[in-house]
PDB file of N, CA, C and O in Angstrom:
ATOM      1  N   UNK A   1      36.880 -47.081 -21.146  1.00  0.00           N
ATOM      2  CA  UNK A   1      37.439 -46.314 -22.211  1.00  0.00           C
ATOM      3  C   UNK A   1      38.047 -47.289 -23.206  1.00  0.00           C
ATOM      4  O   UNK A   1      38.832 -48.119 -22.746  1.00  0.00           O
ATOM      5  N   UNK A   2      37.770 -47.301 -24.610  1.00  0.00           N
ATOM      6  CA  UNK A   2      38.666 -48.106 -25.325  1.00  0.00           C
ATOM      7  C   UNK A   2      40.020 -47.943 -25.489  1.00  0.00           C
ATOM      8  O   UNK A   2      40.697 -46.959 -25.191  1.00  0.00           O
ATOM      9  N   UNK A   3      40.311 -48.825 -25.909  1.00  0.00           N
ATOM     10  CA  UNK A   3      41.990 -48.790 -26.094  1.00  0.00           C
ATOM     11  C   UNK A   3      42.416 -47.768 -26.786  1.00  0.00           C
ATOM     12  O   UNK A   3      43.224 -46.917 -26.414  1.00  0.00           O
ATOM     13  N   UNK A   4      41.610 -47.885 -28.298  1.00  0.00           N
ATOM     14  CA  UNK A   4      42.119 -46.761 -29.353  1.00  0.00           C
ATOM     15  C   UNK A   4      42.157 -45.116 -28.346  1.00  0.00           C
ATOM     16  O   UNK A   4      43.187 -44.442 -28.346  1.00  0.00           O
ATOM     17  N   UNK A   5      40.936 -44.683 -27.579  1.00  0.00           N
ATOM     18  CA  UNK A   5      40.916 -43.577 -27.398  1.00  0.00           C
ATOM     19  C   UNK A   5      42.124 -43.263 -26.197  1.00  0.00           C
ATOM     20  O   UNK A   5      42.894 -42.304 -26.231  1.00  0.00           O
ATOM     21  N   UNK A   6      42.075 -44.472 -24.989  1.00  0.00           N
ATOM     22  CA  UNK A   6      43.286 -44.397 -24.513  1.00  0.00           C
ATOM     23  C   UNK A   6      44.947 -44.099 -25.531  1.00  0.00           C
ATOM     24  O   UNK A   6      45.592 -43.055 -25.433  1.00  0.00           O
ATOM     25  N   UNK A   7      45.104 -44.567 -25.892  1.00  0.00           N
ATOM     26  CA  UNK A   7      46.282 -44.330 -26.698  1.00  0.00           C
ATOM     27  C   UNK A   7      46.320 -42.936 -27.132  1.00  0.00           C
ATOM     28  O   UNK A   7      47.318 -42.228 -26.995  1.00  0.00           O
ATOM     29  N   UNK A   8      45.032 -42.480 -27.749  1.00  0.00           N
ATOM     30  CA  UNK A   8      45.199 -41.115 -28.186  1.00  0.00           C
ATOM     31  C   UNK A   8      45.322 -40.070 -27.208  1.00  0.00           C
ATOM     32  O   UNK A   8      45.539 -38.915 -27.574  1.00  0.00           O
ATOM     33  N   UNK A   9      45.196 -40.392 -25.925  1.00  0.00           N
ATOM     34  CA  UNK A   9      44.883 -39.533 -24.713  1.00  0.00           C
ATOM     35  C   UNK A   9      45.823 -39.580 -24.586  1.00  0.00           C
ATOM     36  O   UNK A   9      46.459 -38.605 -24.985  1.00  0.00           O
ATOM     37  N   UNK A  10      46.781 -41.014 -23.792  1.00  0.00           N
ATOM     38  CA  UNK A  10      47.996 -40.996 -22.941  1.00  0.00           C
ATOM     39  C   UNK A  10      48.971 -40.690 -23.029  1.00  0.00           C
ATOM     40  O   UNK A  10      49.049 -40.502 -24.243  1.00  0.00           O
ATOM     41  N   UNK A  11      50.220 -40.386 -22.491  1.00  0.00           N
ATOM     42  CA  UNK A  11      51.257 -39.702 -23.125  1.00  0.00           C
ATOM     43  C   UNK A  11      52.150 -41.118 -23.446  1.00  0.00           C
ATOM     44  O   UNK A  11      51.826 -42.244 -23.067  1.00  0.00           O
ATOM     45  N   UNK A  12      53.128 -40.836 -24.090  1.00  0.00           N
ATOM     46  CA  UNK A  12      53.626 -42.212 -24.703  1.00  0.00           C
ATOM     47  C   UNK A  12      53.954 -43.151 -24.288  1.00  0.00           C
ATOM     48  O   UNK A  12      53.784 -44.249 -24.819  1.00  0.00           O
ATOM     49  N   UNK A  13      54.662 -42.875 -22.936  1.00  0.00           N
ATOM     50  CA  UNK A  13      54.624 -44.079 -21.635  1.00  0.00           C
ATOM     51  C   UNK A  13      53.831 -44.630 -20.836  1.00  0.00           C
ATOM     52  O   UNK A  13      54.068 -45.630 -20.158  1.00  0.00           O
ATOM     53  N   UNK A  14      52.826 -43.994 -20.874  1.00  0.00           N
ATOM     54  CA  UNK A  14      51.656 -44.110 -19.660  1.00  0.00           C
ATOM     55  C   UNK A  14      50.628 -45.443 -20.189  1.00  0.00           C
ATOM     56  O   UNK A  14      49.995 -45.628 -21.229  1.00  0.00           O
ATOM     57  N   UNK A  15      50.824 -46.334 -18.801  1.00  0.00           N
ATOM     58  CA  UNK A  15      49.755 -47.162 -19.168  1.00  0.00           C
ATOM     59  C   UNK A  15      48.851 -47.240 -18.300  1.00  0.00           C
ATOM     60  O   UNK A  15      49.007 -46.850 -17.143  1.00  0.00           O
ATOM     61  N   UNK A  16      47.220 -48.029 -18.992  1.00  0.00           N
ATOM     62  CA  UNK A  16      45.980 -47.799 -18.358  1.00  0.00           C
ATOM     63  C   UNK A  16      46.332 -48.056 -16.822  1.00  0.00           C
ATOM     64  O   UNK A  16      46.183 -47.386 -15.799  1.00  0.00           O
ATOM     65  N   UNK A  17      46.888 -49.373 -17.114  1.00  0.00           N
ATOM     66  CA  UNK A  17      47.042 -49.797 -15.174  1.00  0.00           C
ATOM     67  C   UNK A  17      47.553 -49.120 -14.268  1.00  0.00           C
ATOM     68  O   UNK A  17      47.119 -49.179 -13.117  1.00  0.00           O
ATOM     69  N   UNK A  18      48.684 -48.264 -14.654  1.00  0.00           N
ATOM     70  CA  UNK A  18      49.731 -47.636 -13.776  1.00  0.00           C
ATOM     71  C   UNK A  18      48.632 -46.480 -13.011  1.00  0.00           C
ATOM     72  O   UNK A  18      48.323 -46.275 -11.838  1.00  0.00           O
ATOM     73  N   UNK A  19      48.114 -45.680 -14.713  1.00  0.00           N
ATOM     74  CA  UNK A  19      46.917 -44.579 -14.339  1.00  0.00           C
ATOM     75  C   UNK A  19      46.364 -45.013 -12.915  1.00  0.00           C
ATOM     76  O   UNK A  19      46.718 -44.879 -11.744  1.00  0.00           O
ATOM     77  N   UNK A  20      45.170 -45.685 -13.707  1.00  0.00           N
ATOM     78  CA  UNK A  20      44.124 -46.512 -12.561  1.00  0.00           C
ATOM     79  C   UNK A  20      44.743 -46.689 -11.164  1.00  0.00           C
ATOM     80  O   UNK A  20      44.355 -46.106 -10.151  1.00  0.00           O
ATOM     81  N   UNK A  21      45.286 -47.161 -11.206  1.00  0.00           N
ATOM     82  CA  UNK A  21      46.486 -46.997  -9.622  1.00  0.00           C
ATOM     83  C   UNK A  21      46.422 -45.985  -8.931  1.00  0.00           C
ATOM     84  O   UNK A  21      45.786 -45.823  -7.890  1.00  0.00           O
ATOM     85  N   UNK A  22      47.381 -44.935  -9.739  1.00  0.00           N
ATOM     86  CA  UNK A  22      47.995 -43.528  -9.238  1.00  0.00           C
ATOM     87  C   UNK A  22      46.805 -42.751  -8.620  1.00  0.00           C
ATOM     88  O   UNK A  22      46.783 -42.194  -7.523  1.00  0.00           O
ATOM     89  N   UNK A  23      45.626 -42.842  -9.726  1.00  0.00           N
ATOM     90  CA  UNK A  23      44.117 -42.553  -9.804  1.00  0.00           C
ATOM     91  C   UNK A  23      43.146 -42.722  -8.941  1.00  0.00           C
ATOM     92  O   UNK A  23      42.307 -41.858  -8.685  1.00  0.00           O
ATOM     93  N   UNK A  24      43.191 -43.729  -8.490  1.00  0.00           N
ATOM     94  CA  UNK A  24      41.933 -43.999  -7.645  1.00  0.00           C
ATOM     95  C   UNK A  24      41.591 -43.456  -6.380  1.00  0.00           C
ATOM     96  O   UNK A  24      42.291 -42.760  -5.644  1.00  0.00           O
ATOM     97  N   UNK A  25      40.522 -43.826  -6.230  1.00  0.00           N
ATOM     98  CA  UNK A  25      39.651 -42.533  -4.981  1.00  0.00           C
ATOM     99  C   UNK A  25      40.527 -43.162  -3.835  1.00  0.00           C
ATOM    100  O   UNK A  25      40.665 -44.328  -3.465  1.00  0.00           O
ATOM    101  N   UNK A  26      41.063 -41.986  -3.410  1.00  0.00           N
ATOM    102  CA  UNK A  26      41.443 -42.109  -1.573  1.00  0.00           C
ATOM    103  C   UNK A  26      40.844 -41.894  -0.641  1.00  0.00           C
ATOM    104  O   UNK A  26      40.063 -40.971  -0.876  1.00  0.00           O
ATOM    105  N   UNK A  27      40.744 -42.349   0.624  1.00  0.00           N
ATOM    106  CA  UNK A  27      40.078 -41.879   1.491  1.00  0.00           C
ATOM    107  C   UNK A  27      38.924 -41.600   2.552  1.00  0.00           C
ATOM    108  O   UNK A  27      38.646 -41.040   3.612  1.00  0.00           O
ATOM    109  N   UNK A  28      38.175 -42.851   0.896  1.00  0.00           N
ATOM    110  CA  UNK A  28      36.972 -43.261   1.304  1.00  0.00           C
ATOM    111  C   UNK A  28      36.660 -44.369   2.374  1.00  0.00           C
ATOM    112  O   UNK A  28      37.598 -45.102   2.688  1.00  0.00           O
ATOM    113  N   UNK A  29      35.547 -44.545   2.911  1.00  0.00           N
ATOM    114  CA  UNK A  29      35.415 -45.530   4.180  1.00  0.00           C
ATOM    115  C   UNK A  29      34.213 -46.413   3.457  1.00  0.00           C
ATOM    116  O   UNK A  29      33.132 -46.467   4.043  1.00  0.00           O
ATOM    117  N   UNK A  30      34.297 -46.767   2.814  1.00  0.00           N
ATOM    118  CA  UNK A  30      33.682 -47.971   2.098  1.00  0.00           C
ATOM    119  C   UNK A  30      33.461 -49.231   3.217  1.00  0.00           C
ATOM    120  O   UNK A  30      34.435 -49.714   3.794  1.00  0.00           O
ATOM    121  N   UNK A  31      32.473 -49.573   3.391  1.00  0.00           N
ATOM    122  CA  UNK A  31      32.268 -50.753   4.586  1.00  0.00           C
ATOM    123  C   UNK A  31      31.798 -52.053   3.539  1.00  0.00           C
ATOM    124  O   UNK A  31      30.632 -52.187   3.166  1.00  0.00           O
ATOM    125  N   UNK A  32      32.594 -52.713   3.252  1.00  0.00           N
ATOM    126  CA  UNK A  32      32.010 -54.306   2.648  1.00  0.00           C
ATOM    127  C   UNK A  32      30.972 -54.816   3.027  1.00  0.00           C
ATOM    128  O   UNK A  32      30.422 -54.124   3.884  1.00  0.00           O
ATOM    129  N   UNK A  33      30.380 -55.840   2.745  1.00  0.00           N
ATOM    130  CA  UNK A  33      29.636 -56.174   3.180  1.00  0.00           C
ATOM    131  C   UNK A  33      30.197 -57.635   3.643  1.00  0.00           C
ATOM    132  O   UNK A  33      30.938 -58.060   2.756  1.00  0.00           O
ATOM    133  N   UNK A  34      30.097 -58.499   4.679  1.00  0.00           N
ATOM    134  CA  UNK A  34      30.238 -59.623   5.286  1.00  0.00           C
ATOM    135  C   UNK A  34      30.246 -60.886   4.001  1.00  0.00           C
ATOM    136  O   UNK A  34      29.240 -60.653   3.332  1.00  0.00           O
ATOM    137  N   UNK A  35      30.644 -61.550   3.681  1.00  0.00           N
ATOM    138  CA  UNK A  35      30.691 -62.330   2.668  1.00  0.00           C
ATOM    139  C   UNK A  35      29.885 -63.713   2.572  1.00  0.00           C
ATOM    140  O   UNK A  35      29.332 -64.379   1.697  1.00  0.00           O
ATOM    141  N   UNK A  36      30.156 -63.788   4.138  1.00  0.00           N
ATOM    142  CA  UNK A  36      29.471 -65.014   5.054  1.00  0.00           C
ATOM    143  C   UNK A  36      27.816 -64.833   5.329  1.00  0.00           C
ATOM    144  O   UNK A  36      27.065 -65.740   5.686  1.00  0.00           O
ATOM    145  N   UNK A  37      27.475 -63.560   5.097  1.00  0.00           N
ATOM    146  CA  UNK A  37      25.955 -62.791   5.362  1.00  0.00           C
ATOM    147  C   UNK A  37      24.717 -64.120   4.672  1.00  0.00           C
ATOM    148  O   UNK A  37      24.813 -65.102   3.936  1.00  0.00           O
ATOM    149  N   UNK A  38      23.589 -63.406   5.444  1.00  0.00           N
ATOM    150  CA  UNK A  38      22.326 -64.161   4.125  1.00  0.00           C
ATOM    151  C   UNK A  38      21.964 -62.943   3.805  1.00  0.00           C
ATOM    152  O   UNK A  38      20.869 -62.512   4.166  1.00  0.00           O
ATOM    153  N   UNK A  39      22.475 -62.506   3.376  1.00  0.00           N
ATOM    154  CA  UNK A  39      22.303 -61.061   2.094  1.00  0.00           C
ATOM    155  C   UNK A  39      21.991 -61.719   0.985  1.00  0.00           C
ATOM    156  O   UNK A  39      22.627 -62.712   0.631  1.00  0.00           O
ATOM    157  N   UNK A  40      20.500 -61.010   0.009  1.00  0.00           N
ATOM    158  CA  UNK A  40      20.504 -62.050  -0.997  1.00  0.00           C
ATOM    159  C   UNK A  40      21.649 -61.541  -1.969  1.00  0.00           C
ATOM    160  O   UNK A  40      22.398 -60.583  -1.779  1.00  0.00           O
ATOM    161  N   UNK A  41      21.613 -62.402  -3.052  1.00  0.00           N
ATOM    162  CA  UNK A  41      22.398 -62.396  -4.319  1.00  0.00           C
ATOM    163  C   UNK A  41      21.730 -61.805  -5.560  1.00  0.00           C
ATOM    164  O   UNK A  41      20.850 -62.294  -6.269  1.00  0.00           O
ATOM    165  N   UNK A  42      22.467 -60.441  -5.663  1.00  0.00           N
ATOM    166  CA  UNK A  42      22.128 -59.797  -7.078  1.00  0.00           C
ATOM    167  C   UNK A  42      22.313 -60.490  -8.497  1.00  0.00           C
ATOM    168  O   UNK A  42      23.465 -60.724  -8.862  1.00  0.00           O
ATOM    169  N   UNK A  43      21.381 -60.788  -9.213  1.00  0.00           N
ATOM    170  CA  UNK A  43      21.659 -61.433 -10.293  1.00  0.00           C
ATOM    171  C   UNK A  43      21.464 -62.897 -10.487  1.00  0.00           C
ATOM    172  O   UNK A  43      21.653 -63.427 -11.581  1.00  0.00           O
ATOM    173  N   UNK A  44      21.108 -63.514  -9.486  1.00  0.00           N
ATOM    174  CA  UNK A  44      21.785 -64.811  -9.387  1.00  0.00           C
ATOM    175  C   UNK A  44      21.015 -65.467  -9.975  1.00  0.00           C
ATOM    176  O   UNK A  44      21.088 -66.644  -9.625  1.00  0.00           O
ATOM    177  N   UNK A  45      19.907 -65.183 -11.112  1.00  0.00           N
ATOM    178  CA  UNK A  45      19.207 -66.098 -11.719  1.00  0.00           C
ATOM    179  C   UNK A  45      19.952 -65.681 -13.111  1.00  0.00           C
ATOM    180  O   UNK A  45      19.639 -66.500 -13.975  1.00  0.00           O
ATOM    181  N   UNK A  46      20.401 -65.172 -13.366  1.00  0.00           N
ATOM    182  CA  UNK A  46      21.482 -64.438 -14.684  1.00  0.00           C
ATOM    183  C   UNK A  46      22.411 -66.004 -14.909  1.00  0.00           C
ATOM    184  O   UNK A  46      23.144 -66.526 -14.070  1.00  0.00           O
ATOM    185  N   UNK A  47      22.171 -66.392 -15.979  1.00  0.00           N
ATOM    186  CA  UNK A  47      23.327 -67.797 -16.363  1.00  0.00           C
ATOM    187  C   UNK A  47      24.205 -67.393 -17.536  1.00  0.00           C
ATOM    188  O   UNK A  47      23.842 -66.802 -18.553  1.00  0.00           O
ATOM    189  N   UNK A  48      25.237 -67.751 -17.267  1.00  0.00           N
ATOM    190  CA  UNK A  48      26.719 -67.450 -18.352  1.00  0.00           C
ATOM    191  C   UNK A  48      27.043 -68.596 -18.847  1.00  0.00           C
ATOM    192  O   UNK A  48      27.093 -69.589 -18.122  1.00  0.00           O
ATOM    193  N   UNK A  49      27.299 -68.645 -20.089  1.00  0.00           N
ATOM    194  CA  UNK A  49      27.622 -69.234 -20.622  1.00  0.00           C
ATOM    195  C   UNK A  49      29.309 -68.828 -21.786  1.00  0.00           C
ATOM    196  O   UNK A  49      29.840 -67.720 -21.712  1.00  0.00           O
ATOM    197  N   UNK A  50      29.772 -69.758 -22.574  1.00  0.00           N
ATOM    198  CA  UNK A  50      31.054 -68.916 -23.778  1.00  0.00           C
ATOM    199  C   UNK A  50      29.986 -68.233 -24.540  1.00  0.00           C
ATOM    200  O   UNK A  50      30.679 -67.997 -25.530  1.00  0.00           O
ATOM    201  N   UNK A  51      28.928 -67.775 -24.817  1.00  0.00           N
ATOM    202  CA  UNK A  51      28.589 -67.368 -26.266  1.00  0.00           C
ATOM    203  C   UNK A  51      28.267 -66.254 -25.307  1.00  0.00           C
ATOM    204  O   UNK A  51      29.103 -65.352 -25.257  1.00  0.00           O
ATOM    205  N   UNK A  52      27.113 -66.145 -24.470  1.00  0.00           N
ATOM    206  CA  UNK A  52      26.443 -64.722 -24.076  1.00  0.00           C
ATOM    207  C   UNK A  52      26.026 -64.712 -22.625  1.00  0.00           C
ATOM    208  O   UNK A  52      26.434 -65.490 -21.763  1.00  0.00           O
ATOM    209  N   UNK A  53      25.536 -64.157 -22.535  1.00  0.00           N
ATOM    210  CA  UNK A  53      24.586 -63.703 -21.210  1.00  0.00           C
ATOM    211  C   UNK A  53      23.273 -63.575 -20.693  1.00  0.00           C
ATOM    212  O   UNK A  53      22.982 -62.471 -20.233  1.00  0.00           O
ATOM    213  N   UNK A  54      22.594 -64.287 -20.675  1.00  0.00           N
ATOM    214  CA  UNK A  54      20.953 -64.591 -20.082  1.00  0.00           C
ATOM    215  C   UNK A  54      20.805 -63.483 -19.722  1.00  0.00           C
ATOM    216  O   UNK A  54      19.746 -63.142 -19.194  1.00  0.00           O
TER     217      UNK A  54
END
């Protein structure tokens, strides 16, 4: 959401982060995946650079 439209939404105290917090999904059983795995790597031919994104 951009900033501008946030602002127009939120009430005058409310900020994005606090939201997002209060907000987020509970409850769920989300299983990670092992970090250490040979799971391949999404993206990993994708190169970054300061200007853009391959």
């Amino acid at each position: 959401m951009p900033e501008h439209v946030w602002q127009q939404r939120a009430e005058p105290d409310e900020h994005l982060g606090r939201w997002l917090v209060d907000n987020m999904p509970r409850g769920l059983d989300i299983e990670l995946p092992d970090r250490n795995s040979d799971r391949p790597v999404p993206f990993i031919d994708c190169a970054v650079d300061d200007n853009h994104v391959q």
